[in-house]
C-alpha positions in Angstrom: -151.3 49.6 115.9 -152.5 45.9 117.4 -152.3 43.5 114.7 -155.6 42.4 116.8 -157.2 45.6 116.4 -157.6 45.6 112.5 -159.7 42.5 112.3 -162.0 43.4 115.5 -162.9 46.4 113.9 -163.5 45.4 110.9 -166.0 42.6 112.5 -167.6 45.4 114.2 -168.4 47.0 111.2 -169.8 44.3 109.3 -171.5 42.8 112.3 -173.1 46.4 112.9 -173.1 48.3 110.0 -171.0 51.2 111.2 -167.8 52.8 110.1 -164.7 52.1 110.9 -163.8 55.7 111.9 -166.9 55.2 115.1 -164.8 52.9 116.8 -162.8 53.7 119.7 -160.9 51.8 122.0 -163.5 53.4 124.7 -166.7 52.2 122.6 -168.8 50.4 124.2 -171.8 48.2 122.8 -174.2 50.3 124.2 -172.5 53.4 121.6 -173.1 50.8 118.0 -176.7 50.8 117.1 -178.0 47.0 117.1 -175.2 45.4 119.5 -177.2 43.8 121.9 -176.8 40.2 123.9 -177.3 38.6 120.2 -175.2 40.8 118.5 -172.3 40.5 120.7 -172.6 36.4 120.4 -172.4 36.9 116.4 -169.3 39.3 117.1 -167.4 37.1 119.4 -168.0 34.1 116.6 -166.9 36.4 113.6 -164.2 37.1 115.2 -162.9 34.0 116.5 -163.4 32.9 113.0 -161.0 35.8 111.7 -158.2 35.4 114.4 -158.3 31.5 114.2 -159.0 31.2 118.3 -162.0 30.2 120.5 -162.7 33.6 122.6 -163.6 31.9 126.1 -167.3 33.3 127.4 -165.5 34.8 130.0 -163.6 37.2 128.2 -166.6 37.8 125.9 -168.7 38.2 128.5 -166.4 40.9 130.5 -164.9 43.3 128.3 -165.7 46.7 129.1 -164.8 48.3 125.8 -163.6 47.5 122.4 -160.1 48.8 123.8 -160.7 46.2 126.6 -161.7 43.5 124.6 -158.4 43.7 122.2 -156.0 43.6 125.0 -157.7 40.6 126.5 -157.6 39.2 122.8 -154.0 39.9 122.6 -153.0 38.5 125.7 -154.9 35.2 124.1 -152.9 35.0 120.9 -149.8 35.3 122.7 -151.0 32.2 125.2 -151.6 30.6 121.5 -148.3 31.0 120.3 
């Protein structure tokens, strides 16, 4: 498992309210109840704030899928390192 993966999800769920177990690699925002434009802006600060990186808008912006967004995150934190 992604060491990135843990914390994503787990900002997902408190962002959103959903359960851990609801979120697939393939979810998409579209799938979490309340995850719209603002929602996603929230996210993307939660979760800078628990990985310790600025997310650039661009990969914010384009991830297709939670699976998506981790690999993009991933390939960040290894730039970072």
């Amino acid at each position: 498992m992604s060491a990135i993966r843990a914390p994503v999800v787990r900002a997902i769920t408190e962002c959103f309210g959903c359960e851990a177990d609801d979120i697939a690699d393939d979810t998409v925002a579209a799938d979490v109840v309340g995850w719209d434009s603002l929602g996603h802006t929230v996210l993307m600060m939660r979760i800078e704030r628990l990985l310790g990186f600025k997310i650039p808008e661009i990969v914010a912006a384009n991830a297709k899928d939670v699976g998506d967004l981790i690999a993009k995150l991933e390939h960040l934190q290894n730039r970072e390192a």
